[in-house]
VOFIPA-432471 format. One record per atom (N, C-alpha, C): atom name; residue number from 1; x, y, z; residue in three letters. Coordinates in nm, 3 decimals, decimal comma. Example, Ala and Ser with C-alpha at 12.3 -4.5 7.8 and 13.67 -1.06 7.14 Angstrom:
2
  a   k       X       Y       Z   r
  N   1   1,319  -0,569   0,780 Ala
 CA   1   1,230  -0,450   0,780 Ala
  C   1   1,320  -0,330   0,780 Ala
  N   2   1,285  -0,225   0,708 Ser
 CA   2   1,367  -0,106   0,714 Ser
  C   2   1,290   0,003   0,787 Ser
//
This chain:
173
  a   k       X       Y       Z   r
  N   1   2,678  -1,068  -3,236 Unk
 CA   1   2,727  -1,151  -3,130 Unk
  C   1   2,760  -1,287  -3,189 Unk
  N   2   2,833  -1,329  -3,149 Unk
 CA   2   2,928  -1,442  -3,201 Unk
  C   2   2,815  -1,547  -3,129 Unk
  N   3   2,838  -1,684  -3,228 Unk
 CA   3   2,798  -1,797  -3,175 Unk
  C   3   2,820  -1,860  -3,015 Unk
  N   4   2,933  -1,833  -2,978 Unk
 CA   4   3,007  -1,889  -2,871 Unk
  C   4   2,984  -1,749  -2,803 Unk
  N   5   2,964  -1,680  -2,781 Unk
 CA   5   2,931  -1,532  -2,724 Unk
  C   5   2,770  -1,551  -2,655 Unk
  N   6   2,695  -1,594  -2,727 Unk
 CA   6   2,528  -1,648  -2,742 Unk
  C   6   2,520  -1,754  -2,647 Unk
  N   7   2,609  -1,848  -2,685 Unk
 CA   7   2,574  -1,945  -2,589 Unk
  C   7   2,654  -1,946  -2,443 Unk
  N   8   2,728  -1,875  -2,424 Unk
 CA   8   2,760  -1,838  -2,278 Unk
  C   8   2,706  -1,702  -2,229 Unk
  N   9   2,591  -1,670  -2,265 Unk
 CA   9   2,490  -1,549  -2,218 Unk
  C   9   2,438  -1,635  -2,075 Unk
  N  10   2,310  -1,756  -2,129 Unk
 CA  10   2,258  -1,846  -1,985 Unk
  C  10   2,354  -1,841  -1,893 Unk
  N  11   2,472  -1,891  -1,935 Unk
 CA  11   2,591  -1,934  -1,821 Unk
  C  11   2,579  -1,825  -1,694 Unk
  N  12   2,589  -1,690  -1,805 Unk
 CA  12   2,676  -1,570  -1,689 Unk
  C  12   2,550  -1,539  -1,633 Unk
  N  13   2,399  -1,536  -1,711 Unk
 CA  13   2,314  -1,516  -1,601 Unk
  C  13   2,273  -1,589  -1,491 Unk
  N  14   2,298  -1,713  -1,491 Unk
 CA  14   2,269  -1,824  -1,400 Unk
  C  14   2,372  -1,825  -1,283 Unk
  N  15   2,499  -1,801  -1,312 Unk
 CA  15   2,615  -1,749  -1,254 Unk
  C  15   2,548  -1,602  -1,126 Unk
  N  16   2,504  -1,489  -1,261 Unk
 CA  16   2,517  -1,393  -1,163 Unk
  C  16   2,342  -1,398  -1,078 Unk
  N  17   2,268  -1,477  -1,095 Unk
 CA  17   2,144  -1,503  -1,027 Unk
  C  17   2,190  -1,591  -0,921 Unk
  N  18   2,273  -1,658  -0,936 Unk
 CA  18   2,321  -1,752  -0,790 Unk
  C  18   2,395  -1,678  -0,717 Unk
  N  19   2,454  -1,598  -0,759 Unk
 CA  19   2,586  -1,495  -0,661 Unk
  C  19   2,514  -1,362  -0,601 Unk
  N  20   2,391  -1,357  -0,659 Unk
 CA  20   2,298  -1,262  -0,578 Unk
  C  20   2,234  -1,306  -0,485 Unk
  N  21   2,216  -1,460  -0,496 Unk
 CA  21   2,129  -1,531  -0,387 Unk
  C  21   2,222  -1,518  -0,248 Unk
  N  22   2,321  -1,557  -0,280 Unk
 CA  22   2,462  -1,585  -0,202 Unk
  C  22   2,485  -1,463  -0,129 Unk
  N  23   2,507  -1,382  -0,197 Unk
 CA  23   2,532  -1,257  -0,114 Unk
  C  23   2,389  -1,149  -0,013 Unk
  N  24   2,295  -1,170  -0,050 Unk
 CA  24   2,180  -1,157  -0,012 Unk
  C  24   2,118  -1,219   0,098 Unk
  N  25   2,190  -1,296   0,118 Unk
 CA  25   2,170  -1,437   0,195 Unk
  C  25   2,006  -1,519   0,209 Unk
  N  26   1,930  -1,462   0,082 Unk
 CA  26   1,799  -1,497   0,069 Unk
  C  26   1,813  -1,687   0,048 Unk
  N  27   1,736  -1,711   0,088 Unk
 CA  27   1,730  -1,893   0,037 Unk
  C  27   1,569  -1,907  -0,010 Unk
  N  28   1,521  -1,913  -0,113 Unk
 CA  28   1,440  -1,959  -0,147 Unk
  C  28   1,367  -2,093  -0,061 Unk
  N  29   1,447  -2,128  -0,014 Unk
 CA  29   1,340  -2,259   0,094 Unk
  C  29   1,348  -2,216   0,222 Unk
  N  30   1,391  -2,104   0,275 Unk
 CA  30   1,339  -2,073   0,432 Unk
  C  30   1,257  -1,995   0,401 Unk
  N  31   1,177  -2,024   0,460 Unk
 CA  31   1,032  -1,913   0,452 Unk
  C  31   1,090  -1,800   0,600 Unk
  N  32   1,018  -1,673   0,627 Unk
 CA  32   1,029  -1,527   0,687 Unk
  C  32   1,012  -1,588   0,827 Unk
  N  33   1,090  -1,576   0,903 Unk
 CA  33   0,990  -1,591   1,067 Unk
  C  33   0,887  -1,520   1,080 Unk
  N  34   0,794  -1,569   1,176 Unk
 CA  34   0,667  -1,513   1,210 Unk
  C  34   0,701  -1,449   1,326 Unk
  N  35   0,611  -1,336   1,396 Unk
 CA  35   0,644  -1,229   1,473 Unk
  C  35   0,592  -1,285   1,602 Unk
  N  36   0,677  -1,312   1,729 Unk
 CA  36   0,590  -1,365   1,857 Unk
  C  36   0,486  -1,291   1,903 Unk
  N  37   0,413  -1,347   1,899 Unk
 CA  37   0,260  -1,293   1,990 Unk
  C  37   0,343  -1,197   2,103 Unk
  N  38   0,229  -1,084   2,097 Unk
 CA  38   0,266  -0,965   2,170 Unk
  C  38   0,205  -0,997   2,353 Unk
  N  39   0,298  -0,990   2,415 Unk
 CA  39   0,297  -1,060   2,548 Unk
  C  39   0,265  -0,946   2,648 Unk
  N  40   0,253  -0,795   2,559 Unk
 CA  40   0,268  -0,698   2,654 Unk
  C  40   0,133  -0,632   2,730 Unk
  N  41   0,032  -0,718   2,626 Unk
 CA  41  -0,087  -0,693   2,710 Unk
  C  41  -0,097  -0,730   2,865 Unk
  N  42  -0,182  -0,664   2,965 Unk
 CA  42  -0,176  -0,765   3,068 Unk
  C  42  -0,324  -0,865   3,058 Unk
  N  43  -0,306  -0,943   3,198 Unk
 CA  43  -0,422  -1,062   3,132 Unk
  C  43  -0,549  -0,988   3,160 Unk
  N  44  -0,650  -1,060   3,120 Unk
 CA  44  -0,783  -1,031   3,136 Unk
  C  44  -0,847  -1,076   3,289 Unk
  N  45  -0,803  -1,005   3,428 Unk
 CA  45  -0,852  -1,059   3,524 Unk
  C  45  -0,944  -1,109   3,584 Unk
  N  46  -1,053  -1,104   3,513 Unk
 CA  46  -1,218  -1,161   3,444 Unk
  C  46  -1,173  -1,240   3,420 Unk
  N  47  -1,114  -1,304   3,319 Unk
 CA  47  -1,146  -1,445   3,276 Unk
  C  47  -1,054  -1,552   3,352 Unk
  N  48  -1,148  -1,733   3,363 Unk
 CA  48  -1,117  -1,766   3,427 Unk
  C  48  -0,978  -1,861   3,401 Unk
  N  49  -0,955  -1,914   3,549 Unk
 CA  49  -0,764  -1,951   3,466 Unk
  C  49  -0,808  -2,115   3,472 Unk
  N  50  -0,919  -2,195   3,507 Unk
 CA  50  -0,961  -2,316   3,422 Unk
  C  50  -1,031  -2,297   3,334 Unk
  N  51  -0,971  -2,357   3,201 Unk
 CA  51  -1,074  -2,358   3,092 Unk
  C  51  -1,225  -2,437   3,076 Unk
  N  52  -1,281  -2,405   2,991 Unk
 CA  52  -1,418  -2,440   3,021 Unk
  C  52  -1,402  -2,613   2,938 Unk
  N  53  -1,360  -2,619   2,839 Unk
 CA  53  -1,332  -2,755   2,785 Unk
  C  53  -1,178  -2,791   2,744 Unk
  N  54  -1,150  -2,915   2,787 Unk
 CA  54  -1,012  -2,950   2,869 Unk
  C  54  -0,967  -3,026   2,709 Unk
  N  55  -0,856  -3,038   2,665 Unk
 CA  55  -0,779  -3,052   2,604 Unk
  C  55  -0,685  -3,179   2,625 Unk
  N  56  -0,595  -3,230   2,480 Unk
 CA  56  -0,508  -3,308   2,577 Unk
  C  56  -0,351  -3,212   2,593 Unk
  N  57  -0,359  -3,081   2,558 Unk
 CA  57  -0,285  -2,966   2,615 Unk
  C  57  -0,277  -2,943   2,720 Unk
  N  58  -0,329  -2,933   2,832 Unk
 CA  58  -0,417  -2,900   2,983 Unk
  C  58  -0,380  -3,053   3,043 Unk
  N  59  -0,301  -3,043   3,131 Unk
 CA  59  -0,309  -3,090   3,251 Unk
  C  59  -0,400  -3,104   3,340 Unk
  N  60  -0,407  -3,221   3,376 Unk
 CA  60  -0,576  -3,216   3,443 Unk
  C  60  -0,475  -3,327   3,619 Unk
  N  61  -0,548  -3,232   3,700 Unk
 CA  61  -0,496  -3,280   3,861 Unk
  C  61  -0,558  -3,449   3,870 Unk
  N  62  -0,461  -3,510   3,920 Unk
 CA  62  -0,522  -3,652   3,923 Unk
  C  62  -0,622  -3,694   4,013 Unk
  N  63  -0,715  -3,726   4,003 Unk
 CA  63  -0,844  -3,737   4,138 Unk
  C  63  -0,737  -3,824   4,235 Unk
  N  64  -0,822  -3,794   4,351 Unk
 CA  64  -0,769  -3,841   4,507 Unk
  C  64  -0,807  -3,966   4,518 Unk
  N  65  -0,741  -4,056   4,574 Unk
 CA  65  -0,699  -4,180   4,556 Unk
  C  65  -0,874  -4,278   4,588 Unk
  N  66  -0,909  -4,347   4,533 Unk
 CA  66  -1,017  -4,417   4,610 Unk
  C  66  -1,038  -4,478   4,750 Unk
  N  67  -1,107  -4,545   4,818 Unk
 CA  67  -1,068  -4,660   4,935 Unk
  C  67  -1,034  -4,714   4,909 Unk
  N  68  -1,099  -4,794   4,765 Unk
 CA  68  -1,023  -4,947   4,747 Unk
  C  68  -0,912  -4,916   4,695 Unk
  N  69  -0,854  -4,798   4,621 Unk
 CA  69  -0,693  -4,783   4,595 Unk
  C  69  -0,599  -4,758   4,720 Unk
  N  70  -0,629  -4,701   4,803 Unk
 CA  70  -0,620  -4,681   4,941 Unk
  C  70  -0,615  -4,798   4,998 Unk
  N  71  -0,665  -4,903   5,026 Unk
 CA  71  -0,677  -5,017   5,078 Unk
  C  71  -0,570  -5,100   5,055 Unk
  N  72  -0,580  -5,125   4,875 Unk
 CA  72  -0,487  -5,207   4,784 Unk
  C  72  -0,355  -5,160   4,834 Unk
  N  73  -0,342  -5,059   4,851 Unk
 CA  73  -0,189  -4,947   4,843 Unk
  C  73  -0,157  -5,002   4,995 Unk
  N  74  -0,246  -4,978   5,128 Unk
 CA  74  -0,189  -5,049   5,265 Unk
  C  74  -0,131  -5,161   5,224 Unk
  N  75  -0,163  -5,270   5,184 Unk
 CA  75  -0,168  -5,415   5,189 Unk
  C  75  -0,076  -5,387   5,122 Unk
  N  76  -0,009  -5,368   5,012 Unk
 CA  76   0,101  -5,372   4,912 Unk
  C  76   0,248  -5,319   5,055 Unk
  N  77   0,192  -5,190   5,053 Unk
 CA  77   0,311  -5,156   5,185 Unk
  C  77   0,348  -5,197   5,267 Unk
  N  78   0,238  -5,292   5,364 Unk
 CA  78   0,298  -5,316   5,443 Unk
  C  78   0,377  -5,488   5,391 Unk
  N  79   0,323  -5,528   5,304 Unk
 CA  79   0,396  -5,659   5,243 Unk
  C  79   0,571  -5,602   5,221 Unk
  N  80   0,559  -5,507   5,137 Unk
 CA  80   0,710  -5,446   5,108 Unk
  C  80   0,761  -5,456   5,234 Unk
  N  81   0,755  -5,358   5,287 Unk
 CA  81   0,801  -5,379   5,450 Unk
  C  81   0,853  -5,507   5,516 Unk
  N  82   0,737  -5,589   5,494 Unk
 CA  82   0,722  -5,720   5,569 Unk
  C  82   0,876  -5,771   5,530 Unk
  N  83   0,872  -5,764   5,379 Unk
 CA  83   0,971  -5,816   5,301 Unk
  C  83   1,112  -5,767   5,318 Unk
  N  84   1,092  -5,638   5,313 Unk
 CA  84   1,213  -5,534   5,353 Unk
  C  84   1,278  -5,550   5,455 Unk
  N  85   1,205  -5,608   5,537 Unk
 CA  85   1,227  -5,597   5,716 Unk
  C  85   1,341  -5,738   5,732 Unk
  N  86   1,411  -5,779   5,687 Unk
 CA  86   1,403  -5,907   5,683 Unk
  C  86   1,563  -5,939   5,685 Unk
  N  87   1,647  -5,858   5,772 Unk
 CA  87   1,795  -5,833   5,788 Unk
  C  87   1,889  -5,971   5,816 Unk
  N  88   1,805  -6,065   5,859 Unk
 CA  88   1,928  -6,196   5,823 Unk
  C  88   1,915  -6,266   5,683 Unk
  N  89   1,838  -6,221   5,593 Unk
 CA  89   1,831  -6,303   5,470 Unk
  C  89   1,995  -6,248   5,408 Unk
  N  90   2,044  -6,369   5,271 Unk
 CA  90   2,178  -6,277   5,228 Unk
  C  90   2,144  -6,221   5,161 Unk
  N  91   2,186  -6,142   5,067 Unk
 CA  91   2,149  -6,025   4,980 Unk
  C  91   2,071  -6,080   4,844 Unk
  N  92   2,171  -6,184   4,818 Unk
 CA  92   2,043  -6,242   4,721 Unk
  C  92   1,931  -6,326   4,743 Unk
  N  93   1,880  -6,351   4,858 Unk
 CA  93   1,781  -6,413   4,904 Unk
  C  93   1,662  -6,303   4,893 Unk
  N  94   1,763  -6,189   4,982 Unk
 CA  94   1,656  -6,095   4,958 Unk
  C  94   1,637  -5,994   4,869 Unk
  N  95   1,711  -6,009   4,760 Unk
 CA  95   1,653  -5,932   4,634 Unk
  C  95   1,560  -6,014   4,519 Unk
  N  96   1,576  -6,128   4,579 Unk
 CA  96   1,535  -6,219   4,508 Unk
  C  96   1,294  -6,196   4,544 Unk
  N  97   1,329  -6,171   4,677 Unk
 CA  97   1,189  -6,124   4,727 Unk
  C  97   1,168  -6,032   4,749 Unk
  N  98   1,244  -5,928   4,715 Unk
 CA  98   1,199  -5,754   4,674 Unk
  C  98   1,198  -5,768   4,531 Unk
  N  99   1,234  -5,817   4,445 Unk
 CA  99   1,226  -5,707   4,307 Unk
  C  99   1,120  -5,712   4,269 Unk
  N 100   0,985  -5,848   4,297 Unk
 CA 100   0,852  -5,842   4,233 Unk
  C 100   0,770  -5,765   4,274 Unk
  N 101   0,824  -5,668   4,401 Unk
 CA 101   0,758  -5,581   4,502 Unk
  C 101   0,779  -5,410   4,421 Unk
  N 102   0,919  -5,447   4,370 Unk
 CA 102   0,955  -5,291   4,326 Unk
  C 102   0,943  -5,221   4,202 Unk
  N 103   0,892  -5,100   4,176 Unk
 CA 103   0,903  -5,037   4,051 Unk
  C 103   1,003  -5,089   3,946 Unk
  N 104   1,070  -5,046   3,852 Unk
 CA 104   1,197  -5,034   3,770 Unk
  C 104   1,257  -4,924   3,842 Unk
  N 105   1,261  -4,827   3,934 Unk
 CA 105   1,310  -4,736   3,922 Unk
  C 105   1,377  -4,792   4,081 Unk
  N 106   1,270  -4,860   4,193 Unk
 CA 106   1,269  -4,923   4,315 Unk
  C 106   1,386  -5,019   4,283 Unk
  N 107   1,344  -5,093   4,204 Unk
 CA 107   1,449  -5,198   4,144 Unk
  C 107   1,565  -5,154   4,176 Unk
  N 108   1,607  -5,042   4,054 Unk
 CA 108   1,772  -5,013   4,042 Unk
  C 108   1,827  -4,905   4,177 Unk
  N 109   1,721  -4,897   4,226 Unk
 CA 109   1,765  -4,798   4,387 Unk
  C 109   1,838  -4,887   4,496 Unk
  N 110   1,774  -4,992   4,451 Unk
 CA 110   1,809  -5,070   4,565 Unk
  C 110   1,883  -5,218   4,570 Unk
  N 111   1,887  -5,239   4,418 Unk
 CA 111   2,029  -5,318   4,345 Unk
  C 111   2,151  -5,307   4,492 Unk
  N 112   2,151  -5,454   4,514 Unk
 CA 112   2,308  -5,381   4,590 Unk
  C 112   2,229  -5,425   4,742 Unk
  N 113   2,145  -5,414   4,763 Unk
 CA 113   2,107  -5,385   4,931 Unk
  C 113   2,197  -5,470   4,973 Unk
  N 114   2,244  -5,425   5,155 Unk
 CA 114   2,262  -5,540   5,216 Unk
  C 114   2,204  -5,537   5,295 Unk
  N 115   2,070  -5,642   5,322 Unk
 CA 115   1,983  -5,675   5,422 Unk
  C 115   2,012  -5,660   5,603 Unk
  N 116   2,145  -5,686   5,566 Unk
 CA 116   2,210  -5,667   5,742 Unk
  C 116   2,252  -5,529   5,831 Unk
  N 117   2,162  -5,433   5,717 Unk
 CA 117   2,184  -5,283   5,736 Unk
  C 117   2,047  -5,226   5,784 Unk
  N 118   1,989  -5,323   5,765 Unk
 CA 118   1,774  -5,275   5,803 Unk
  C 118   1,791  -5,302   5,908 Unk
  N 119   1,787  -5,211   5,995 Unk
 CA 119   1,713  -5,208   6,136 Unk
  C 119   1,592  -5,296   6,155 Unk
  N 120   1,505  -5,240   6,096 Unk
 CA 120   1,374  -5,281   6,128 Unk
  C 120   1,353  -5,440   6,096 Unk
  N 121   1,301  -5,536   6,174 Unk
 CA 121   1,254  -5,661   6,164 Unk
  C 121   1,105  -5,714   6,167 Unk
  N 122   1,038  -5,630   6,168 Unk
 CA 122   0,879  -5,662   6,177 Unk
  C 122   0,793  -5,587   6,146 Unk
  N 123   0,698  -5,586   6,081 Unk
 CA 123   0,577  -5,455   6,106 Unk
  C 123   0,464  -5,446   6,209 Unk
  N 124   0,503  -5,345   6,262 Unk
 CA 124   0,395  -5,356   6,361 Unk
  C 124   0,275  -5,286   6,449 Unk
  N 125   0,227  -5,259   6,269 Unk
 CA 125   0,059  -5,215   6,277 Unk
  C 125   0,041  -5,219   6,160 Unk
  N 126  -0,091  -5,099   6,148 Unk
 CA 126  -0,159  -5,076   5,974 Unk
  C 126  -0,033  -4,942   5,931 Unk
  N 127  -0,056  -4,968   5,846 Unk
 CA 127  -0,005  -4,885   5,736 Unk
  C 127  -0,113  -4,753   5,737 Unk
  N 128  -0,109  -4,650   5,690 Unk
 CA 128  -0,164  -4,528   5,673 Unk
  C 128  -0,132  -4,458   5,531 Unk
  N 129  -0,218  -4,442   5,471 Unk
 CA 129  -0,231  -4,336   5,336 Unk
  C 129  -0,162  -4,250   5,393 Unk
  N 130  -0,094  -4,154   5,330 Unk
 CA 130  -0,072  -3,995   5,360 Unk
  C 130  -0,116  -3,875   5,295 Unk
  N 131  -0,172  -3,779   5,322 Unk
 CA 131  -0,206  -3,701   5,255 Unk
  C 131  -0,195  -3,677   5,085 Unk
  N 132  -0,259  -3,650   5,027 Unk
 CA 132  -0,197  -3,620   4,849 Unk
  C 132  -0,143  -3,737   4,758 Unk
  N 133  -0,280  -3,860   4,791 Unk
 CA 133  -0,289  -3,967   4,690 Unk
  C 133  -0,377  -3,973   4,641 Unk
  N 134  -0,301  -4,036   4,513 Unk
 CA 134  -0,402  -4,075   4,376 Unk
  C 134  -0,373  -4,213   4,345 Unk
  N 135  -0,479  -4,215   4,306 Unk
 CA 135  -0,493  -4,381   4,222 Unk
  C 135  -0,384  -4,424   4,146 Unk
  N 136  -0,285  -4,338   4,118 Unk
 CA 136  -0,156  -4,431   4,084 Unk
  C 136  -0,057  -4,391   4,130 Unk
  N 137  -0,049  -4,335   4,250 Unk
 CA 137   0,059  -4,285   4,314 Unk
  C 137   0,012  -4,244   4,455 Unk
  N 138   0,114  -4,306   4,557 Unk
 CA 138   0,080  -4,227   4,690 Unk
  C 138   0,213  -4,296   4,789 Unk
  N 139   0,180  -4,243   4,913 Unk
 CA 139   0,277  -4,304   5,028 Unk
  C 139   0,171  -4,317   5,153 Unk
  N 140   0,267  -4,434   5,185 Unk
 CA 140   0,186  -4,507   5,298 Unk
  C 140   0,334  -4,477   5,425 Unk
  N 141   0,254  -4,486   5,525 Unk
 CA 141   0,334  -4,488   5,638 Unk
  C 141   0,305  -4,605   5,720 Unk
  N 142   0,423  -4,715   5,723 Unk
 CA 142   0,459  -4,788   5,774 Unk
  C 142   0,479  -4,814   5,931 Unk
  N 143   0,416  -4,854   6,024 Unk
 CA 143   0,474  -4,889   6,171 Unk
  C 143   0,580  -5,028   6,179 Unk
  N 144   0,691  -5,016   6,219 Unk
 CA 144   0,794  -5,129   6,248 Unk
  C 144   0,856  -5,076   6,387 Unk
  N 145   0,925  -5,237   6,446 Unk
 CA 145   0,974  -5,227   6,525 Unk
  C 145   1,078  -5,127   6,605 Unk
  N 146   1,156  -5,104   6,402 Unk
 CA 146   1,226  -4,978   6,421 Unk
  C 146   1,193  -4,814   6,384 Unk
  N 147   1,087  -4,833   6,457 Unk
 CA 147   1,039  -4,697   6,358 Unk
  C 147   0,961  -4,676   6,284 Unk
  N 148   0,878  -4,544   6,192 Unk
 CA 148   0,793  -4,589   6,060 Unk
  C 148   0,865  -4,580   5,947 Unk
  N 149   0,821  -4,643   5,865 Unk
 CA 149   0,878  -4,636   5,721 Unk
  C 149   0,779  -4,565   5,603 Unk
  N 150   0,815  -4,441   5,533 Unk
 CA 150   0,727  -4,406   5,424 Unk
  C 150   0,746  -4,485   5,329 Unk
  N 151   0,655  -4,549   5,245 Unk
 CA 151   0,674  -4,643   5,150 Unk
  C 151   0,603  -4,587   4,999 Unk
  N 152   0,704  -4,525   4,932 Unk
 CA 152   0,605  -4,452   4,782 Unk
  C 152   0,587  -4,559   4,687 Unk
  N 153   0,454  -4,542   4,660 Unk
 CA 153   0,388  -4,640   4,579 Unk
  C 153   0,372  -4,578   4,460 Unk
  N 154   0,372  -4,653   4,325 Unk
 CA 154   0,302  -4,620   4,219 Unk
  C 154   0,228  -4,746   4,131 Unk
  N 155   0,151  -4,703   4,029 Unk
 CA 155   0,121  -4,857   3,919 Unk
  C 155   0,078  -4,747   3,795 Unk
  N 156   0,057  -4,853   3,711 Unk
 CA 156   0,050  -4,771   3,562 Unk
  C 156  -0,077  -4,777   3,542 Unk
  N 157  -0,221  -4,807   3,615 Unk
 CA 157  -0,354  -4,796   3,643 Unk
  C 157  -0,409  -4,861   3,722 Unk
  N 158  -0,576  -4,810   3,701 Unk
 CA 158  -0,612  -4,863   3,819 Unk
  C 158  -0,654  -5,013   3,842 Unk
  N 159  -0,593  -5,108   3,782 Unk
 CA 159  -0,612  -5,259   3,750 Unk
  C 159  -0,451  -5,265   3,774 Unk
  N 160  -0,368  -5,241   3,810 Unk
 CA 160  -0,249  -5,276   3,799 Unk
  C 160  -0,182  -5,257   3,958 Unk
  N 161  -0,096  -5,383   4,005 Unk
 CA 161  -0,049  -5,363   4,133 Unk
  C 161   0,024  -5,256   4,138 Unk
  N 162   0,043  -5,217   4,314 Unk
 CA 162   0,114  -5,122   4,339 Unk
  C 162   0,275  -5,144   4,373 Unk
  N 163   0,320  -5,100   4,300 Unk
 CA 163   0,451  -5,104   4,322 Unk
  C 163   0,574  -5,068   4,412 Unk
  N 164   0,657  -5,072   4,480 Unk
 CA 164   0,752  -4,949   4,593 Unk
  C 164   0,907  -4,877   4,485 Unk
  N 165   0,847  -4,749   4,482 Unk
 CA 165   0,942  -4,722   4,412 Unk
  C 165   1,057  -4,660   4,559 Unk
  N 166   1,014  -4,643   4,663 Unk
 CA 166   1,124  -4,603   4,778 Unk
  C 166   1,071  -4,637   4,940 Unk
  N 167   1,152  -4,688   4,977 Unk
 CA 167   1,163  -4,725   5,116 Unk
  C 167   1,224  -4,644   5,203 Unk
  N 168   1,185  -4,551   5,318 Unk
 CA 168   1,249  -4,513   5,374 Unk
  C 168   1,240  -4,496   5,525 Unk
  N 169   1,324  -4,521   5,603 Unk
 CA 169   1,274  -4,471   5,734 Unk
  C 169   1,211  -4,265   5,778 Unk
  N 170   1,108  -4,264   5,849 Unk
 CA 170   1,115  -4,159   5,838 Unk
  C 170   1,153  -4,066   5,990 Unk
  N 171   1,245  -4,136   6,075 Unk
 CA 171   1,328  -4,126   6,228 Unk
  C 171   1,174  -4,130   6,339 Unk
  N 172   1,089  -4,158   6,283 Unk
 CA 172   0,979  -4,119   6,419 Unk
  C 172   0,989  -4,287   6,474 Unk
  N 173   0,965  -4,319   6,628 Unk
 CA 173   0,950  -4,443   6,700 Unk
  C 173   0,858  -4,441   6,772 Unk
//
């Protein structure tokens, strides 16, 4: 074998070791998929569907709201309201005294109001929890002149005011 014969031997094997990869479609850096867990069992109707130690996997139901979150949450609502209620202010008067009242989300819902579209001008009673609150989230029901208003509250804990992320009438008088 010739000099120049010798030294293009590496070439053609390196050549034909890459053109096997290629056609094979093997890649040395993907590793094999793994086989999905077999789903075809059915469940174990014995065992129970809360686990015994909770995870931060597991969703855990938020406890039901306290009194004093309950309390805090009236007083916040019916202030919104108070504030809300308030149809001769101009629009920037009165966004100017809603936005410290409203979520970010309350905020941009209600960008725009025109105050001269609220019925309602007064509140006039307590406010009421409604069923299915938690300490950082709930709705209060509003009494006004025009009607009640559901008022959804939230805050980012339990040291933190409550916020109105929606105002709404809910047609009862």
């Amino acid at each position: 074998m010739s000099r120049r014969a010798a030294a293009l031997v590496p070439l053609a094997l390196a050549a034909a070791l890459t053109l096997t990869a290629c056609t094979t479609g093997a890649d040395p850096n993907v590793t094999a998929p793994t086989a999905a867990p077999d789903m075809s069992t059915a469940p174990n109707p014995s065992a129970s569907s809360t686990p015994s130690v909770y995870d931060d996997a597991t969703a855990q139901p938020a406890p039901d709201a306290s009194e004093g979150a309950q309390q805090s949450a009236v007083d916040a609502a019916e202030k919104v309201v108070r504030t809300y209620a308030q149809p001769t202010l101009s629009p920037d008067e009165w966004a100017q005294q809603m936005t410290p009242l409203l979520s970010q989300s309350g905020a941009i819902a209600y960008e725009g109001q025109d105050p001269t579209t609220i019925p309602a001008t007064k509140v006039t009673g307590s406010g009421k929890v409604l069923p299915g609150a938690t300490d950082v989230a709930l709705n209060v029901l509003v009494p006004t002149d025009a009607g009640d208003y559901n008022v959804a509250l939230s805050r980012s804990g339990d040291s933190a005011s409550w916020l109105a992320n929606e105002i709404r009438p809910t047609g009862n008088q």
